[in-house]
N, C-alpha and C positions, 0 to 999 in steps of 0.2 A: 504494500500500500504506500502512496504517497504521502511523504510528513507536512498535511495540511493541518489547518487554525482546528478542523474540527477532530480529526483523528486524534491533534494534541489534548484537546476538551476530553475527547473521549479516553484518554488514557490517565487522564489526573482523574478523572471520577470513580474509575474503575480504581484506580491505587490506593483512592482516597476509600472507598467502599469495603477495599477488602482486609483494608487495615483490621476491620471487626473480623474480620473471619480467617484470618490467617494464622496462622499458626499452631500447636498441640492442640488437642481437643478438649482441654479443661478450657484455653483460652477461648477457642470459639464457642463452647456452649455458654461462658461467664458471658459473652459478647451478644449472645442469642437471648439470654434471658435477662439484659440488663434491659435491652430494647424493647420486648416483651414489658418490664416490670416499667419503663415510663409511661410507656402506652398507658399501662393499668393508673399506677399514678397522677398522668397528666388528666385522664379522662375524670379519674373520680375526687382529687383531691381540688380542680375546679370549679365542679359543678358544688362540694363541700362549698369551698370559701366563697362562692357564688351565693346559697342560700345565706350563708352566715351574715356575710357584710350588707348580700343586695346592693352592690352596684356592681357590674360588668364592668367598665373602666376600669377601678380601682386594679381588680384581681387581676386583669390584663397587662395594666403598666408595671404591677409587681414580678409578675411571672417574665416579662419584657425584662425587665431592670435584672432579673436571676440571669435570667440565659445568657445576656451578656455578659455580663461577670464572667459567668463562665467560658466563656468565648477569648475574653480577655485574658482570664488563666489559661488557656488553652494554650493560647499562643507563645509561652515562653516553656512548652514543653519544647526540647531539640532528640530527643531521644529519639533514634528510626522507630525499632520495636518498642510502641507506648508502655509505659510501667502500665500493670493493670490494674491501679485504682483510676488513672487520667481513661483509661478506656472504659470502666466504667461508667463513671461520670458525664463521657459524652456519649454515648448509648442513652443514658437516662433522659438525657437533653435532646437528641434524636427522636426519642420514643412519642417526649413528652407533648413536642413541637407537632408530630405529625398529629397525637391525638387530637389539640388543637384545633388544628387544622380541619381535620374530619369531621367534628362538633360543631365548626361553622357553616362545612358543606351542606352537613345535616338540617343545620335551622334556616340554611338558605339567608346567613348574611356575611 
């Protein structure tokens, strides 16, 4: 194949993706079910602080304001193979985002 703008897209994603899945099999199942446990997380500990407070905003800008954070520590990991509390961590953040995500689909906003 030729090395165009999009084959290179397509190979950071693929590199970036299989970071969670690569390696012994205790790492990629930690990696499977850290993803799994935000999903579970994000969906339920939401709609939680949703009833509690009653405003959408709020819990929104909070959960905005974590992830970055984390994003931000993310970035001065330099290690190839992630130690596996940082790949935990972003699995949980992956998981949580998509749940998210999906919850907005759902309510159609």
């Amino acid at each position: 194949m030729q090395n165009t703008r999009f084959t290179n897209l397509l190979d950071q994603l693929l590199s970036y993706f299989s970071r969670s899945f690569s390696g012994p099999w205790n790492r990629r199942s930690i990696g499977l079910i850290s993803i799994l446990l935000g999903y579970y997380l994000g969906s339920n500990l939401t709609v939680y602080f949703l009833q509690r407070i009653g405003q959408r905003p709020i819990v929104v800008l909070v959960m905005v304001i974590i992830i970055e954070l984390l994003i931000r520590l993310r970035s001065y990991v330099t290690k190839t193979p992630w130690p596996l509390h940082w790949l935990i961590i972003d699995n949980l953040r992956i998981g949580s985002i998509y749940s998210v995500c999906l919850e907005a689909f759902k309510l159609g906003s």
